[in-house]
N, C-alpha and C positions, 0 to 999 in steps of 0.2 A: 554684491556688486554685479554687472553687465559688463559682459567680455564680447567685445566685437572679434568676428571673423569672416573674414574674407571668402567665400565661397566658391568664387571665380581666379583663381590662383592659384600656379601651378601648370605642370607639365597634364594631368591625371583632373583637373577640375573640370565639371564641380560634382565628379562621382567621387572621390576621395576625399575631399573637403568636407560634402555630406554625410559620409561615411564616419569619416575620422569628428565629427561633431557629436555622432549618436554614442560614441565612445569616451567621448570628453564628457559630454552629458551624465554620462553613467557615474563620472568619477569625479565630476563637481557636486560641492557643499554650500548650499547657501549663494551660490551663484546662477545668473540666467546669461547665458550664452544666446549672441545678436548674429544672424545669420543675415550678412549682405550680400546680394547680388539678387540671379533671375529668379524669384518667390517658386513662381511656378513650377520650375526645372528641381528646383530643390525638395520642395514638396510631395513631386510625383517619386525621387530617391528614397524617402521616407517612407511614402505608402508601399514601394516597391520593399523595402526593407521591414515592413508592419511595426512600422516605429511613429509613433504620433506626432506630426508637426505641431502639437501642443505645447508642448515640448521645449520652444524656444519661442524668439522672438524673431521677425524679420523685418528688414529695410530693402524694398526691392530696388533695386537700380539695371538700367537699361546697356551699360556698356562696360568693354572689359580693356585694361592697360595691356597688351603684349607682354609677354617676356621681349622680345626686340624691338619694343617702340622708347622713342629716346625720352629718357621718366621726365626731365620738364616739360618738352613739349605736350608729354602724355598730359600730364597732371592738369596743366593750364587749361587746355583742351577739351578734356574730356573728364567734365567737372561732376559727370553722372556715375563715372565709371566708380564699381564697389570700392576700390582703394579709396578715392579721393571721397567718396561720401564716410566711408568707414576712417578716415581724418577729421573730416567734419563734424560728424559726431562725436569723436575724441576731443576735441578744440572744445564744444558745446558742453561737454558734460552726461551726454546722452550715454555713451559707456566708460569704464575708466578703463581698459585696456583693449587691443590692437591687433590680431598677430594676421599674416598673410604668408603664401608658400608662392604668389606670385612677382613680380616683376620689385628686383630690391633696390634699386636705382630708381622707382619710383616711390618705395617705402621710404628712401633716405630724403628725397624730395618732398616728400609730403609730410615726412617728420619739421623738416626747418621751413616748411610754408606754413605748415599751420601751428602744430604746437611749440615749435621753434626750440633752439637749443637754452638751456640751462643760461644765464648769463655768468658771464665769463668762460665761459666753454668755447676753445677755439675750434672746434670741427669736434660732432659726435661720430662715435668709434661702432664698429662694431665686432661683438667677442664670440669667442667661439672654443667650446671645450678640449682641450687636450689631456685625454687619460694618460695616468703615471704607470711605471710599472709598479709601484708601492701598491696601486689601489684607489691613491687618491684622485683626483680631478683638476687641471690646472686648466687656467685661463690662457688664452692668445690673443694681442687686439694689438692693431687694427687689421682686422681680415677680409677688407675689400673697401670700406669706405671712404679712405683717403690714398690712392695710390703716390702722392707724392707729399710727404711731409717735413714740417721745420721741426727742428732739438725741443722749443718750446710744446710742440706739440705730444710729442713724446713722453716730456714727462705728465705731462697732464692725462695720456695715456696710462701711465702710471697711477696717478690719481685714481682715475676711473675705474681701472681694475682693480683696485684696491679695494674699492669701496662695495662693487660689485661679489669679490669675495667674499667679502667680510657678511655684507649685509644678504646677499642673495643663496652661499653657497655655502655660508655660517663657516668659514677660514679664519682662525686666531690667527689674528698677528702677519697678513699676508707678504710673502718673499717677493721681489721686484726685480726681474733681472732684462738687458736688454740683450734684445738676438742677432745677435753678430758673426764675423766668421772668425775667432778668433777669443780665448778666455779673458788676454792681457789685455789690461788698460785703456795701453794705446790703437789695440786693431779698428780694423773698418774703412767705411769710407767716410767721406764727409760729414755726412748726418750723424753715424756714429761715433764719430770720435768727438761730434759738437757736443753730442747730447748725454755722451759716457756721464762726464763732472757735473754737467746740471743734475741728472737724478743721483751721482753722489750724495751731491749737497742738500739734496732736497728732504728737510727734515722730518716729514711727513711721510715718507714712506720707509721701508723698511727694503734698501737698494741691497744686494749679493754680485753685483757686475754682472760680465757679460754673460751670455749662454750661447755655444754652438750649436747647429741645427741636430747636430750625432746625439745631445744632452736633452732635450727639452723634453722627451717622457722618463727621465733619469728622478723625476722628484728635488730638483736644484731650485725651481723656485714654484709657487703658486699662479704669478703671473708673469707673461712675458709681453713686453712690447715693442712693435716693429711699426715700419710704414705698412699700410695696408696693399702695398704691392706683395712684397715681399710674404706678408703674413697668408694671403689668398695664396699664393704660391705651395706653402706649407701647406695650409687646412685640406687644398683640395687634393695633394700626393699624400696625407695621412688618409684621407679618405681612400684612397685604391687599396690601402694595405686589408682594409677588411672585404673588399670586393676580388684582391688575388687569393686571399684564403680560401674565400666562400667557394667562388668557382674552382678552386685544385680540392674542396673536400677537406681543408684541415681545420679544424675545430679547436679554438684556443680564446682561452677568457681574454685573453689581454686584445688580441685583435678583435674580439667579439664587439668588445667597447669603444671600436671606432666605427660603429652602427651608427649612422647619424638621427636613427628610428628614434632612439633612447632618448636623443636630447631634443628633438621636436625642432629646435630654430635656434636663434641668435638675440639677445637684445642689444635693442639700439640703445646703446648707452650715452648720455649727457644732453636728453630732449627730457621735454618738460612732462611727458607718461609714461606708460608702461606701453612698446611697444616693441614687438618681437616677428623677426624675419623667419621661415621657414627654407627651406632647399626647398629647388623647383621639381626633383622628381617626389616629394613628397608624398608619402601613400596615407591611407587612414592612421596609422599607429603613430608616425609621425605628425600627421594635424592633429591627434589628441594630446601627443606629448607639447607640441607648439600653443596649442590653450591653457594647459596647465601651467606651462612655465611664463607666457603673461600674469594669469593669475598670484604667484610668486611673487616675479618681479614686482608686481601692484603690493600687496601686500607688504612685501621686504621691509618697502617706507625707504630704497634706496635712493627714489629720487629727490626725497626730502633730504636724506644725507649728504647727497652728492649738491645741493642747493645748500647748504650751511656751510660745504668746505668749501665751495667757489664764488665765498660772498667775502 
């Protein structure tokens, strides 16, 4: 397979991009990794690093999306820039998977312009790990993509991580619970108390109720689902917990694994490929983790699955 990446992307691009590719390179099988953006700039990283631009593949494009440019207008606009050709190619068939550490508001944009969502998919989500204290790995979504959502959505959220579980992160039997302020029934606000009995009933998934935010690395369920206001809120205060550690000196597995290194990115879950978001201050170890885990997702065959259960 041919895994596009983004070269131009990121707080650190495209010397960490480049970087973190000669890294992914080393630890793909059977894979050619597509280096979008300025050929040139990237190439001279490579020589500077005595690593063979043989090595890959390139698509050179001439412009980059901001992290602060508004992602439609970007997208429309600047139809050269690496993101939007690195879609292109995906829509084409040129690569079968995606990933970028730049501008995610233009990722989610260019996922439903070109390879569009799933049909039936009300708004694709995006997930994000949360370690247990068991060990294991739970899911969180929506963690930035939809800041405002309806109960229907929700549970399809549901859906989604479930199947992402199951098929990406090999979870028997995955637990469903939604994140609320409150264990009982009836807590919440609107959304929540809409959306509580929908994913009740919903026979396809495997619902536990609510979960308080004090719970969610407790091991209570495998997925959790929120509006993605809410959910960003979370992901981005778990992430300081491994940055007050580092900086006071205290060394601990369980905060260690809120490294966001480890997991490379996020997939956009309920678009029609394998594409995967990185964090903007992404360093090299991270853009290899963010190619391997496209790779994954491609493979998994989860968006085949996620297209049988929303037909």
């Amino acid at each position: 397979m041919k895994i596009g990446l983004d070269i131009m992307g990121g707080d650190f691009a495209p010397e960490a991009a480049v970087l973190g590719a000669i890294e992914a390179h080393k630890a793909l099988s059977g894979s050619t990794l597509v280096l979008i953006g300025d050929k040139s700039t990237a190439v001279k990283i490579l020589h500077d690093n005595n690593f063979s631009p043989d090595n890959f593949e390139f698509v050179h494009t001439t412009a980059v999306i901001g992290m602060g440019e508004h992602p439609t207008k970007a997208i429309v606009q600047k139809a050269d820039s690496s993101i939007s050709v690195g879609f292109k190619l995906l829509k084409e068939g040129a690569i079968q998977a995606f990933s970028s550490a730049g501008n995610t508001g233009a990722m989610l944009v260019g996922s439903m312009f070109s390879i569009k969502a799933i049909p039936g998919v009300m708004r694709p989500a995006v997930t994000s790990i949360v370690p247990q204290l068991s060990g294991k790995l739970g899911l969180l979504l929506d963690v930035g993509a939809n800041a405002d959502c309806k109960p229907d959505m929700l549970v399809q959220f549901g859906m989604l991580g479930t199947l992402v579980a199951k098929y990406v992160y090999k979870v028997e039997n995955p637990r469903v619970a939604l994140v609320n302020i409150g264990e009982e029934d009836e807590k919440g606000n609107i959304l929540t108390q809409a959306t509580f009995p929908l994913l009740k009933a919903a026979e396809n998934l495997t619902f536990v109720g609510n979960v308080e935010s004090r719970h969610i690395f407790d091991d209570v369920a495998d997925v959790m689902v929120c509006d993605g206001f809410t959910g960003n809120i979370i992901i981005k205060l778990s992430e300081s917990f491994y940055e007050i550690a580092n900086n006071k000196g205290i060394k601990d597995e369980f905060f260690e694994r809120f490294n966001y290194e480890q997991y490379g990115g996020s997939p956009i879950v309920g678009v029609n490929a394998a594409v995967v978001v990185g964090h903007g201050i992404s360093n090299p170890e991270a853009i290899k983790n963010m190619v391997l885990l496209s790779k994954t997702v491609y493979e998994s065959g989860v968006i085949d699955e996620i297209t049988r259960a929303f037909q």
